[in-house]
C-alpha positions as CSV (number, residue, x, y, z in Angstrom):
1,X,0.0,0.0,0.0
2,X,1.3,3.5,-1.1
3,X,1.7,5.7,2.1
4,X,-0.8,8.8,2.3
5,X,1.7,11.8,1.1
6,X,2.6,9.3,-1.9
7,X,-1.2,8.6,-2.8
8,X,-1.9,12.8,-2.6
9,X,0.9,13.9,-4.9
10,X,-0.4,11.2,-7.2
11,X,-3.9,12.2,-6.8
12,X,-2.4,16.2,-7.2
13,X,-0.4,15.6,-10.4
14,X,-3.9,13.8,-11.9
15,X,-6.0,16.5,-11.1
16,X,-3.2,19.0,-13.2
17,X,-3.8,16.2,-16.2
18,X,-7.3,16.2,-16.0
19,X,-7.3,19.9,-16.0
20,X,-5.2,20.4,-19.2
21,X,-7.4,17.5,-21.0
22,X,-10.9,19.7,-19.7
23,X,-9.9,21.9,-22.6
24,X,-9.1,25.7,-22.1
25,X,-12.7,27.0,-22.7
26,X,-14.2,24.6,-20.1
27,X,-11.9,25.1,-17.6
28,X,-11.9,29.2,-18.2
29,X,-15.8,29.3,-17.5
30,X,-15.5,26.2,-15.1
31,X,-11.5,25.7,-13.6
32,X,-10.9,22.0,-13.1
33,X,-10.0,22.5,-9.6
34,X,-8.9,25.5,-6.8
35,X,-5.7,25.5,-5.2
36,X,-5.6,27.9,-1.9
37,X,-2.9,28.0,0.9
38,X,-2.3,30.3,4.1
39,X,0.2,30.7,6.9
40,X,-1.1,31.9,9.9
41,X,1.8,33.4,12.8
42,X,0.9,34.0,15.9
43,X,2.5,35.0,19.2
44,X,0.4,34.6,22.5
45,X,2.0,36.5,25.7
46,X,0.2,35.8,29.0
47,X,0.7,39.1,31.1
48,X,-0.8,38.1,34.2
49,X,-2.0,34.9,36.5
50,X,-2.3,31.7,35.4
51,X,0.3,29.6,36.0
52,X,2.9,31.5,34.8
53,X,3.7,34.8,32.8
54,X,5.4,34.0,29.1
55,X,4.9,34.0,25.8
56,X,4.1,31.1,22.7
57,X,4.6,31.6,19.3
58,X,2.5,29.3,16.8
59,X,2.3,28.6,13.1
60,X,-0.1,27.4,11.0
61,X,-0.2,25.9,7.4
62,X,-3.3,25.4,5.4
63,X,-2.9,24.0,1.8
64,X,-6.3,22.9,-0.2
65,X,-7.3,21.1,-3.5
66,X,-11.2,20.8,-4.6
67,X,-11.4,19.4,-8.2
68,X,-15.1,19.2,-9.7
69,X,-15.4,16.0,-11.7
70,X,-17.6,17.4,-14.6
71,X,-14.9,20.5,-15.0
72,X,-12.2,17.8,-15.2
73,X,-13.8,16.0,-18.1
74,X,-14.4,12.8,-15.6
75,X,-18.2,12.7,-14.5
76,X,-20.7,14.9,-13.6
77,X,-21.8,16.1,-9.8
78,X,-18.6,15.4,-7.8
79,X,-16.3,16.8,-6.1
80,X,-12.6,16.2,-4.7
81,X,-11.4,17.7,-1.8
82,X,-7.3,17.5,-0.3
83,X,-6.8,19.2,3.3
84,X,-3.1,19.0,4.2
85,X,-2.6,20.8,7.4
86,X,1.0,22.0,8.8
87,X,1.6,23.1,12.8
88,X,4.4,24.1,15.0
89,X,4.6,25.6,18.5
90,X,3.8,25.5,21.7
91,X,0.6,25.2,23.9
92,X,0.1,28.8,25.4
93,X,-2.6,27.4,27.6
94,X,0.4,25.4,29.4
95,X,1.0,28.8,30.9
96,X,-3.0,30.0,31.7
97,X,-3.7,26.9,32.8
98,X,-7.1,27.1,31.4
99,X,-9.0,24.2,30.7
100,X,-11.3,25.6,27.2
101,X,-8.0,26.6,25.6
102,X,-7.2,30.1,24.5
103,X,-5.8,29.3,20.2
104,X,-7.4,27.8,18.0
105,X,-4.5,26.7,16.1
106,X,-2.4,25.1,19.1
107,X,-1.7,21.4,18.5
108,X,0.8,19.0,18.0
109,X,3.6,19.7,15.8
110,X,3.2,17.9,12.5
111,X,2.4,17.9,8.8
112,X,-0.6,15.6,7.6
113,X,-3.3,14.9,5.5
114,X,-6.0,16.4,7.2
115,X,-9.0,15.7,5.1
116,X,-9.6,13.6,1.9
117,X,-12.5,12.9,0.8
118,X,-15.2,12.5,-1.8
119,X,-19.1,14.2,-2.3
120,X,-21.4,13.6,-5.0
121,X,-24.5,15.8,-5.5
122,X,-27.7,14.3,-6.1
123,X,-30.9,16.0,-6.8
124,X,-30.0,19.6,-8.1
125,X,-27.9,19.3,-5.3
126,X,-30.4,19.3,-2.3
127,X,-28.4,15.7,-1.7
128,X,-25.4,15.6,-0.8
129,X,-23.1,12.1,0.3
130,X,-19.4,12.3,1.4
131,X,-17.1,9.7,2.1
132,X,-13.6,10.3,3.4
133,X,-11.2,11.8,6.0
134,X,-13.8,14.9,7.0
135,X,-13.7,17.3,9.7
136,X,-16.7,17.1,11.7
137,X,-16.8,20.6,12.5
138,X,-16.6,22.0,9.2
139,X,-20.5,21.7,9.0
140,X,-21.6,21.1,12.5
141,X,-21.3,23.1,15.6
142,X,-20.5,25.7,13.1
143,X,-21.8,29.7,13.0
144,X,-20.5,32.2,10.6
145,X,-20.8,35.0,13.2
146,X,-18.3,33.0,15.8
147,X,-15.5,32.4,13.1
148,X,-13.7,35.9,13.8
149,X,-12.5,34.7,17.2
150,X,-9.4,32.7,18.2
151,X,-10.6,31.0,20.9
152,X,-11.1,27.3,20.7
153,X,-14.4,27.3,22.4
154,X,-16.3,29.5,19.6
155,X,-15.7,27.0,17.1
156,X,-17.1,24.1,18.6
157,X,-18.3,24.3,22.2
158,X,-16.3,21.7,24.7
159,X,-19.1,20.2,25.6
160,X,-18.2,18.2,22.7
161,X,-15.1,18.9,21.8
162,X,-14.0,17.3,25.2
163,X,-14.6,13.8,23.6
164,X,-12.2,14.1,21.2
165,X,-14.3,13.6,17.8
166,X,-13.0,14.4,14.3
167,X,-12.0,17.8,14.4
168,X,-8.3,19.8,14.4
169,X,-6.2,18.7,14.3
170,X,-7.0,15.3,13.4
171,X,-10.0,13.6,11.4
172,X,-11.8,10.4,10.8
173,X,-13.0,8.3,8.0
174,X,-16.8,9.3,8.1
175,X,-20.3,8.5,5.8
176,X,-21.7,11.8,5.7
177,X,-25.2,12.9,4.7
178,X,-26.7,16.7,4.0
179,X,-29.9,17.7,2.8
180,X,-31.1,20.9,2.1
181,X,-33.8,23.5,0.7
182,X,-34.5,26.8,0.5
183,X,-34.1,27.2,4.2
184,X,-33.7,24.4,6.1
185,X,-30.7,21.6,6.1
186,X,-30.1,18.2,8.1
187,X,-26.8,17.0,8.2
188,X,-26.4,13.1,9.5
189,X,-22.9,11.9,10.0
190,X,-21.0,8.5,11.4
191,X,-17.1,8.8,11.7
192,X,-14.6,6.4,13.1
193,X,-14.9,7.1,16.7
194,X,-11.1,7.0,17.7
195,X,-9.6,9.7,14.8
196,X,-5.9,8.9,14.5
197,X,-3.7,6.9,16.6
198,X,-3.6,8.6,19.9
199,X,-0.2,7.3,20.6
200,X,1.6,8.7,17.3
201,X,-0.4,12.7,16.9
202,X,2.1,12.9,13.9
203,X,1.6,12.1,10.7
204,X,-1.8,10.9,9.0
205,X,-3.3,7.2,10.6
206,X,-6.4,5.4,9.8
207,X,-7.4,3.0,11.8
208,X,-10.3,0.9,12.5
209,X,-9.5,-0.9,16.0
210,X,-12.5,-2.9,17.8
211,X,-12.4,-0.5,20.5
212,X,-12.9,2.9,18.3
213,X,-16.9,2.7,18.4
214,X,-18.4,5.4,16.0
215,X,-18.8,8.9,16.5
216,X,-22.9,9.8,15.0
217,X,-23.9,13.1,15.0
218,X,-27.1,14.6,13.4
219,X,-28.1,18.3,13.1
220,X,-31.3,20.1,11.8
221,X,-31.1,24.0,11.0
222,X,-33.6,26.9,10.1
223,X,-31.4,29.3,7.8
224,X,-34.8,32.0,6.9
225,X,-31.9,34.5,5.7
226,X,-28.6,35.1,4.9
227,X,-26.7,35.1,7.7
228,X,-29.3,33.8,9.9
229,X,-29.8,30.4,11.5
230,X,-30.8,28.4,14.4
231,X,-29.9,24.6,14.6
232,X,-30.0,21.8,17.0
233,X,-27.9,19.2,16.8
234,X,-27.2,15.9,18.9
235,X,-24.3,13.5,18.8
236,X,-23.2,9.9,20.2
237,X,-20.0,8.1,21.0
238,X,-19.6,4.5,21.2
239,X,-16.0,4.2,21.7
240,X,-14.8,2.4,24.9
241,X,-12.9,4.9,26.7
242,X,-12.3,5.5,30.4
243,X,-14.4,8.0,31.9
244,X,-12.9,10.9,33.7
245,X,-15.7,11.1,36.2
246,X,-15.4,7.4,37.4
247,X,-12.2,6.1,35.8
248,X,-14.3,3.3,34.4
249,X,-14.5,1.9,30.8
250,X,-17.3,3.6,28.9
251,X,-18.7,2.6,25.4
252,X,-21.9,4.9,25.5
253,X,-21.4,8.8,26.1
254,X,-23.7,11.5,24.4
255,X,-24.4,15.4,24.3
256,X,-27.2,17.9,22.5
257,X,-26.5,21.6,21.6
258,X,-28.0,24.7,20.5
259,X,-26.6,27.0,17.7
260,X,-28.2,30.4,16.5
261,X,-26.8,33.5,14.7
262,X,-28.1,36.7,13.6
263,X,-27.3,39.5,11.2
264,X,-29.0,42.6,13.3
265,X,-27.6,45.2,10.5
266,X,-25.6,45.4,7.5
267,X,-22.3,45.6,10.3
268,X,-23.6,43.5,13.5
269,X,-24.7,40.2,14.1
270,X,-24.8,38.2,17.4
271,X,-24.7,34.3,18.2
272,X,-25.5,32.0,20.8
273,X,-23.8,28.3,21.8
274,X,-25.4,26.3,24.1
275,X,-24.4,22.1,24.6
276,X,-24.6,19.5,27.4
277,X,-22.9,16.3,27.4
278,X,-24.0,13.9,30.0
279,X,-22.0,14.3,33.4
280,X,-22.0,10.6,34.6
281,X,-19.5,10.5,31.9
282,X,-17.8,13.7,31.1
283,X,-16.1,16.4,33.1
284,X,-17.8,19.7,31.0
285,X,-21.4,19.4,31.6
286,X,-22.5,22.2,30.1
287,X,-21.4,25.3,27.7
288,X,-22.7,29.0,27.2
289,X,-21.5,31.4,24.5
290,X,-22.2,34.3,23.2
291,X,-20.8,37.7,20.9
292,X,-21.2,40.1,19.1
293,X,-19.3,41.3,15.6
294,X,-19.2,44.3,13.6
295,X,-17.7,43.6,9.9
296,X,-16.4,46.4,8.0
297,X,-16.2,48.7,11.2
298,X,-13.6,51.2,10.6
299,X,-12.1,50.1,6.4
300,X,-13.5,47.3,4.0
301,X,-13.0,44.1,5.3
302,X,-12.0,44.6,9.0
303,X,-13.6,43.0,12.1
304,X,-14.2,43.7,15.3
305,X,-15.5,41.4,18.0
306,X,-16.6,40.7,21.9
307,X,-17.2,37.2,22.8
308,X,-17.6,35.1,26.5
309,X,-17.6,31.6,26.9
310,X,-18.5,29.9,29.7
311,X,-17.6,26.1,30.8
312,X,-19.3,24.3,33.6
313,X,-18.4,21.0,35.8
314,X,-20.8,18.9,36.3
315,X,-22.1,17.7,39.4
316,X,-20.3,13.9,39.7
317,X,-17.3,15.2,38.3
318,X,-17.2,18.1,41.2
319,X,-17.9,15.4,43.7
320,X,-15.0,13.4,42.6
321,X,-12.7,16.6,42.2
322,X,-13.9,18.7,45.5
323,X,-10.4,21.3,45.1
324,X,-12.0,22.7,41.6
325,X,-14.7,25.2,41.3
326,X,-17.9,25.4,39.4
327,X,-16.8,26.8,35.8
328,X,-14.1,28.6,34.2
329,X,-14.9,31.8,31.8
330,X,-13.2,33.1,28.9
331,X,-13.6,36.8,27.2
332,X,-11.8,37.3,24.1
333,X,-11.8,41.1,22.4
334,X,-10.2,41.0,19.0
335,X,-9.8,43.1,15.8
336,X,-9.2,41.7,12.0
337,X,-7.8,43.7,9.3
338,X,-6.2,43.1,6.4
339,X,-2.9,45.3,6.0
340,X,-2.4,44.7,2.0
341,X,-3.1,42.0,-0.3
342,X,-2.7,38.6,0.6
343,X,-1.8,40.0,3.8
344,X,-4.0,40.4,7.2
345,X,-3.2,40.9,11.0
346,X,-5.3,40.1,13.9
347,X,-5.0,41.1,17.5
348,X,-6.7,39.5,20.4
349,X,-7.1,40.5,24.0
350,X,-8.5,37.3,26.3
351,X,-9.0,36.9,30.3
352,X,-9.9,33.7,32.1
353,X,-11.5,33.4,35.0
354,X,-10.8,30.6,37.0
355,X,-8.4,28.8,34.8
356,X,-9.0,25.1,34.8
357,X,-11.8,25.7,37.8
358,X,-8.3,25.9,39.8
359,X,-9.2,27.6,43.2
360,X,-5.3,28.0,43.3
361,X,-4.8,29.7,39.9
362,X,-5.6,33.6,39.6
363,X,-7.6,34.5,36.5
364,X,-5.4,35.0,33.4
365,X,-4.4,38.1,31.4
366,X,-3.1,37.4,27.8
367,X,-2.7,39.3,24.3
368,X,-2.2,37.5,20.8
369,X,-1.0,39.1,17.6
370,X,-1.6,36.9,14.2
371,X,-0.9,37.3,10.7
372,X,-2.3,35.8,7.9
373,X,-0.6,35.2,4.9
374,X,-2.2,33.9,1.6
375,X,-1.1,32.7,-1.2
């Protein structure tokens, strides 16, 4: 068997066949495929409690391929999709001590293939079935008004992301379903429910072990206008892990959430996050958050944001762990502009309270800077 980076430069060099055999007047109304990469550099400094004062410096390298079938001359209504994902740094939440995280880009250091997969459109495209390495958080848990933040939590609530399902930085084979009209769409999902090998983080690993169990999630959302939506979604984990409330083996964990966003003016829109995962089983019972952004605020293309995000212990887990408090906080303030083209800065301004529900740890003080560079 051909290893992963082998089978992806094949798959890469086909795609730039295919494209040249579309024809130029196909591919000029209709490319082939999209190539699209970015760096992102960012440098977190925690100025106050926590567990210690410091800085962390992070980088981040995204590099996409999508290739559309019909475009490439092979057959109509699919669609080819190659995610490889680059990281290097350090953890800055190993100096707030905080328990949501405070980057959204902090992980292990490696290079891998992060998604691969195939979708084929059925039905004018109201059908939609994916196969593949997918990242479940692409579609759900997922609110266009929450993506201008860095912190983890307001791209997928821990309430979930706690169970380790397939999201950054590493995915699982999954079956994935999405239907949709006018304005309403269900998404239905099964992934493998062990992504990876949790022994190696490095490097790309599929791997179907008796013990992974499945990861199912399904979601239902009300999208009446652009930029507006409310879903519900609900998820299930079979794997057989060992519970951090009881230390006992558990093949049967499970969690329901509540997304909504809302465009209030042509510059402001809010959004909500709300999820539970059952407490016999999990330490994060449940999540709140909320912000607001304001697109275009001072220049084209800028953004400014206020967001809070709020993580509670659950009631057996606080029994078992009497030192920690109720639930730890997190307020991020951050400002996006782009400085010149193919080049945009970001900078951040976040404090925890109660890091980690640590009654010994004062609440945290930290600034991050990022650029984005695209090419």
């Amino acid at each position: 068997m051909k290893p992963l980076p082998a089978l992806v430069a094949l798959f890469v060099s086909t795609c730039y066949g295919a494209h040249a055999l579309a024809g130029d007047e196909s591919a000029e109304h209709n490319p082939a495929y999209a190539l699209a990469g970015a760096l992102t550099l960012e440098s977190v400094r925690i100025v106050d409690g926590g567990v210690k004062k410091g800085s962390r410096e992070l980088a981040n390298l995204d590099l996409t391929l999508a290739l559309d079938t019909e475009a490439a001359g092979w057959w109509a209504n699919g669609e080819w999709f190659v995610y490889v994902l680059g990281n290097a740094g350090k953890n800055p939440s190993d100096y707030t001590g905080d328990v949501q995280g405070i980057s959204n880009i902090a992980t292990d250091e490696a290079i891998k293939v992060y998604e691969f997969w195939y979708q084929h459109y059925f039905m004018d495209d109201h059908v939609k079935v994916l196969f593949g390495l997918h990242d479940y958080n692409s579609t759900f848990y997922s609110l266009d008004a929450a993506g201008l933040f860095t912190h983890p939590s307001f791209g997928i609530g821990p309430d979930t992301s706690q169970v380790g399902p397939s999201i950054f930085s590493t995915t699982a084979t999954a079956l994935h379903l999405t239907l949709e009209s006018e304005t309403q769409y269900f998404l239905a999902a099964i992934y493998d429910g062990i992504p990876g090998d949790p022994n190696n983080p490095r490097g790309t690993h599929i791997q179907f072990n008796s013990g992974d169990g499945l990861f199912g999630a399904m979601e239902w959302g009300w999208t009446p206008a652009a930029g507006d939506k409310i879903a519900l979604g609900a998820w299930q984990h079979s794997a057989e892990v060992e519970s951090v409330v009881t230390g006992n083996l558990i093949d049967s964990n499970s969690g329901v959430y509540l997304i909504a966003e809302k465009n209030i003016n042509d510059i402001a829109a809010v959004f909500l996050q709300l999820g539970r995962a059952d407490d016999q089983f999990n330490q994060i019972e449940y999540y709140a958050g909320t912000g607001i952004t304001f697109t275009d605020f001072w220049r084209n293309g800028d953004g400014l944001g206020i967001a809070v995000a709020q993580a509670r212990n659950g009631d057996p887990y606080l029994a078992a762990n009497t030192e920690l408090q109720r639930a730890e906080t997190a307020w991020e303030l951050t400002y996006y502009s782009p400085l010149v083209d193919y080049l945009n800065a970001q900078a951040s301004v976040y404090y925890i309270q109660h890091p980690s529900m640590d009654k010994t740890l004062d609440d945290a003080l930290a600034i991050g800077a990022r650029l984005f560079i695209e090419f």
